[in-house]
N, C-alpha and C positions, 0 to 999 in steps of 0.2 A: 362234469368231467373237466379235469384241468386242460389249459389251454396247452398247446406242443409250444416249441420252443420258435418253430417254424409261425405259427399263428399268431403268435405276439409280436414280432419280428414284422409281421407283414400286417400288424394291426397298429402300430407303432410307424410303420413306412406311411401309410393313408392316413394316420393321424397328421403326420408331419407335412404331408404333403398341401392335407387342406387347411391346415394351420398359416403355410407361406401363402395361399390362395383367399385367406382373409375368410374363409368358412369355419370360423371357431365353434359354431354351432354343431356342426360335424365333428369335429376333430373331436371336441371335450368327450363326450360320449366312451370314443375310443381309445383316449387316452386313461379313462375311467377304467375300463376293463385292463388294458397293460398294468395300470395301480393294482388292479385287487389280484391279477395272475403276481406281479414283481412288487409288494409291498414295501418292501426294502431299496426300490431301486429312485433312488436322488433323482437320476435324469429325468425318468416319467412322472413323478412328482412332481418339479420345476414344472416341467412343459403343461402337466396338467395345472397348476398352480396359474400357469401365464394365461392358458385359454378361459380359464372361470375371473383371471382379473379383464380379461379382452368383453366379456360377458357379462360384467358389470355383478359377477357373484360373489361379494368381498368375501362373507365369512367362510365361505366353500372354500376360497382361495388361500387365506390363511392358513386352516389346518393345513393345505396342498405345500402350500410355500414352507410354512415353519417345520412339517418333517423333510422337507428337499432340503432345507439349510442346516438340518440335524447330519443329513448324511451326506451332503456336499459342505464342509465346512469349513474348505479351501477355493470354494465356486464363488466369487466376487460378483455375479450375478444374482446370485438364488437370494445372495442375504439384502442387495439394494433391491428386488423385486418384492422381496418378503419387507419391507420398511416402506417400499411405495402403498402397499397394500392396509398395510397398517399406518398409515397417514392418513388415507383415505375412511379408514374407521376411525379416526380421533385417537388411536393410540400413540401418539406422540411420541411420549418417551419408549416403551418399546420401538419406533423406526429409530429414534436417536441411535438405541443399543444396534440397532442392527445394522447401521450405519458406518456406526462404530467402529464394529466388525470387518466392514467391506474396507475401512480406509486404514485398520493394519494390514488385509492385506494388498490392497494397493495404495499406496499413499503416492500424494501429488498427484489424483485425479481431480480434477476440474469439479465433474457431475456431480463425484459424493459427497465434498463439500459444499455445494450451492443448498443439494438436497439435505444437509447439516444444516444450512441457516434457516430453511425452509420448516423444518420440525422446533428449533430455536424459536421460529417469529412463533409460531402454532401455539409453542406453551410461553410464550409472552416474555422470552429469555431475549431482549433485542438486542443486547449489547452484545450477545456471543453470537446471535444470526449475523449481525455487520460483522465481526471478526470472521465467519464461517464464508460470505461474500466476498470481503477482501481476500481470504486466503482462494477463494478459486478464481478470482481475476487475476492472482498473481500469477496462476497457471497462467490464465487465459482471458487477458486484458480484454477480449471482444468476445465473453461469451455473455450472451444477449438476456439469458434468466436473471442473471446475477447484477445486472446494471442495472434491470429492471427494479428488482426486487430492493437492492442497495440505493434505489434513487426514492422509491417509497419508503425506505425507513430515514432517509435523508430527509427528505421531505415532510414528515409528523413530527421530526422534532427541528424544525425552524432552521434547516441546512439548506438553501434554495439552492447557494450555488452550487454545492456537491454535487446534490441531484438534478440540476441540467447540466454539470458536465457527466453525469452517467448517461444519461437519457444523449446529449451531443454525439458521446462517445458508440451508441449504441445507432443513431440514425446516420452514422458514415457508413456503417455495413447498411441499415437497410432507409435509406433517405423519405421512401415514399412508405412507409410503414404510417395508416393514420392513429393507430392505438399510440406510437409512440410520439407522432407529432402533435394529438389533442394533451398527452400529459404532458408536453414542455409547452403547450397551450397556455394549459391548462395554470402552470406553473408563472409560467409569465405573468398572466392576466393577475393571477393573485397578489402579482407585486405591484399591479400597478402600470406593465409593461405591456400596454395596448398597439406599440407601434407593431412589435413583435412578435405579441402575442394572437392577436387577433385572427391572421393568418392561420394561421396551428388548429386555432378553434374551428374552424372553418370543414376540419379534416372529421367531426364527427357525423357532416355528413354523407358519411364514404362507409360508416359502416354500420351492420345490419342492426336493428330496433325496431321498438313500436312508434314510431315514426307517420306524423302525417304528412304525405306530400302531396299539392294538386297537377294533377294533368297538366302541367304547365313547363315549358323553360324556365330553368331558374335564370332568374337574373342577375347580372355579372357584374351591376354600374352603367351598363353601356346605353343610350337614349333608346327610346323608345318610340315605335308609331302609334300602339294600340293601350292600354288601359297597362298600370301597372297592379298587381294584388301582392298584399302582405300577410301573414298570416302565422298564427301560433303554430308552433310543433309538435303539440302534445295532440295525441290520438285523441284527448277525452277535451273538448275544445271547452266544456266545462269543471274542468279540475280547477284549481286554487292557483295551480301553475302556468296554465292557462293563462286565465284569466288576470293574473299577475302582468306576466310578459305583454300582455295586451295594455297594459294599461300605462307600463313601463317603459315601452319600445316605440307605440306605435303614434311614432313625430318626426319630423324632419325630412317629409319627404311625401311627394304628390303622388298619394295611388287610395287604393280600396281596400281597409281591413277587413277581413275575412276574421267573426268573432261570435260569441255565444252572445245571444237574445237578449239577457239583461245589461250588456256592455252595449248594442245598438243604440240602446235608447238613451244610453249617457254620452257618447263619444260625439261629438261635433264634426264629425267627416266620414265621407262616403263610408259604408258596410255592409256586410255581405255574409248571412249564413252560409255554414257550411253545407254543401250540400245542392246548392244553389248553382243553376247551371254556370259556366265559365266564359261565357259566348262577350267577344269584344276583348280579352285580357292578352296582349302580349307576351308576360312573361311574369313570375312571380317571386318573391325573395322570404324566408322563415324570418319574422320579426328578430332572432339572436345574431341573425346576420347581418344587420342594418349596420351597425357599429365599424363593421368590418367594410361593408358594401360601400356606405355615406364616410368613411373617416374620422369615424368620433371619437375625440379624447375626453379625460375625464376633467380635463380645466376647459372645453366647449364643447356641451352637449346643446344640441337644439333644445328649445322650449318644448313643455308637454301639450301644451293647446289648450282650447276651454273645452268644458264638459257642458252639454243641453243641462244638466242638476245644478243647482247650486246651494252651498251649504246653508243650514239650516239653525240659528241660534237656538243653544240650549246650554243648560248647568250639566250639562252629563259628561262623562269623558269614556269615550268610546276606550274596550279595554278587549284586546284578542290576542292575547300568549296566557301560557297556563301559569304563569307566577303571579301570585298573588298581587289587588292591588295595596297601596296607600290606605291607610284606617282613616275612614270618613269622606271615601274618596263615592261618589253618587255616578256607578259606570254603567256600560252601554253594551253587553255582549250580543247583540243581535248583528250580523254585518251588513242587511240593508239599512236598519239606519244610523252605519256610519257618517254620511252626512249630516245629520241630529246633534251631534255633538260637537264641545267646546273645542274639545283639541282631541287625541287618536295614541294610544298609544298598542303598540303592538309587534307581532312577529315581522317577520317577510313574506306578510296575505295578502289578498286581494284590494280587502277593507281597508289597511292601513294604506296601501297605492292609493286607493280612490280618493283617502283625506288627504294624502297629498297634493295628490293632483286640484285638489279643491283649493287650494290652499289654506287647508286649516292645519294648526303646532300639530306637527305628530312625529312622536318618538319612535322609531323603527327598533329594534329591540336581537342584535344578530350575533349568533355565534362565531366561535371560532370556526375558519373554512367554510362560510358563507358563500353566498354565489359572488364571481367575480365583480358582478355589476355594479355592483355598491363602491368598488375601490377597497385599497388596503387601509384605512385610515378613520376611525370613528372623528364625528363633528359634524358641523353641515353637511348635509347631502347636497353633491353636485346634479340631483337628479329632479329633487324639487326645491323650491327655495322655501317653502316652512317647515322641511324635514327633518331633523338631525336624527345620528346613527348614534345611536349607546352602545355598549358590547355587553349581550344577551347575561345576564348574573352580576354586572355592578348596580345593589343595590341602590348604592351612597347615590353615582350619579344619576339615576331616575328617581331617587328621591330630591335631590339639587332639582331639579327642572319643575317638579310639582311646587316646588318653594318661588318660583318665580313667575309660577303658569297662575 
């Protein structure tokens, strides 16, 4: 039996109602039945369209949205809702079109254009996402998507300063924001700029991740009565990152690393499984915050210390990145015994830390947007003194270095 006109009306009121009360689950249902009584009608459309995108039911939504935008086709909502939707499914260019739309008819909005660059960056058009950024800052110099998003396309193509002054420009409105303070961290450090960048770094840990922390105060620099602990941040104390940082960090300073089982037995100062009660420790610092906590620049870093191991002479040349070695070159891909070998050539592992630290030649092997630690600058490594950095795909000069190893 059709619905009365009274029944839609008041099935359309309690849709609305639980839609403003955040109960989309409710709502959608009801907004369903006004669709199949008013097929025709734009408004119940939209609103059902928005409670299945509230719902996380994109292709429901679509149909919903794309005939709301058929018969609203003056509703500057229906078509930016119908383009959110469809970004959300990787239709890109369809939200471009319907974007399109929304900004004949209003133009000189802020939103539609950020959400123009935003389907721009999607299908990898960057030069018209920056134009689509610029044109809605020009609206709206402080709106916080667009600085954001214009400071990361600054940023991938080697515009440092642009992109800290968007990121500047966007932590006047929000100062203690840490997403935006670790990316101008973030941004610094890569240059090289530890004095002011390190601070900023500091800010990641404010927000939420798989993060290990122990039961501890963190430590702030300030002396100490009781025991100090240092310790990796990675949840898995045995990952490759782990165990890196551990091996990279943990100098300069009198306390107790807290570190995975095979690092124990190399490390020549106090250590501490995880897991291991905490009784006697003051206070504790994440080994990536030492730099920050101690003041370390990258023209004096503390020494890394001795290792209980010591290396071990052989004709092998320990070899850990997946590009091929040297023809004739006799290597060593196992990484306990990177010690065994002549000289180490490899990623940013574990193994190639550990020959460092030994001091045997070992090539570190790093891409572009490498972790800050290393510095902006291939050459010696400021971090161990038989290191040097190559940049990760220059053949020539890893072949230069075999000609004089």
């Amino acid at each position: 039996m059709p619905l009365s006109d009274l029944q839609i009306q008041t099935l359309a009121r309690d849709a609305v109602q639980r839609a403003a009360a955040g109960d989309f689950a409710g709502a959608e249902p009801l907004l369903a039945q006004v669709v199949d009584a008013r097929p025709n009608s734009g408004q119940a459309l939209h609103l059902l369209g928005q409670a299945r995108l509230k719902l996380g039911r994109f292709a429901e939504a679509r149909e919903s949205l794309e005939r709301a935008a058929k018969f609203l086709p003056k509703e500057v909502a229906a078509h930016v809702n119908l383009a959110g939707c469809l970004s959300v499914l990787g239709e890109h260019t369809a939200a471009l079109a319907a974007l399109d739309r929304a900004q004949r008819l209003k133009p000189g909005d802020a939103a539609i254009a950020h959400n123009k660059g935003r389907a721009f960056e999607a299908l990898g058009r960057l030069d018209e996402a920056e134009q689509a950024y610029n044109e809605a800052l020009s609206i709206d110099h402080r709106l916080m998507p667009s600085l954001s998003a214009r400071a990361n396309l600054l940023a991938a193509r080697g515009d440092w300063i642009g992109a800290l002054a968007d990121l500047e420009t966007a932590l006047t409105s929000r100062p203690n924001d840490p997403h935006l303070r670790l990316r101008r961290g973030d941004l610094l450090l890569r240059q090289g700029d530890w004095l002011r960048g390190l601070s900023d770094y500091e800010a990641r840990l404010e927000l939420p991740g798989e993060r290990y922390t122990p039961d501890l105060p963190r430590w702030q620099g300030e002396p100490l009565t009781g025991r100090l602990l240092i310790y990796p941040e990675q949840a898995d104390i045995e990952s490759d990152a782990a165990l890196r940082d551990t091996l990279m960090l943990a100098r300069g300073v009198d306390a107790t690393v807290q570190c995975a089982p095979r690092l124990a037995e190399w490390l020549d100062m106090p250590t501490l499984q995880r897991g291991t009660a905490l009784e006697g420790f003051a206070a504790a610092a994440p080994l990536r915050s030492l730099p920050h906590l101690l003041g370390w620049t990258l023209d004096a870093l503390p020494s890394p210390g001795a290792l209980r191991t010591t290396a071990q002479a052989s004709t092998r040349v320990g070899w850990f990145t997946d590009s091929s070695p040297p023809a004739g070159v006799d290597v060593e891909r196992r990484p306990e015994l990177a010690a065994a070998c002549r000289m180490v050539v490899g990623d940013d592992v574990w193994p190639v830390h550990l020959a460092a630290r030994l001091g045997l030649p070992t090539i570190v092997l790093l891409p572009s947007g490498t972790d800050w630690l290393w510095g902006p600058q291939p050459g010696p490594s400021p971090w161990y003194y038989s290191a040097e950095v190559v940049p990760a795909g220059d053949a020539a000069a890893l072949e230069s270095r075999f000609a004089f190893s």
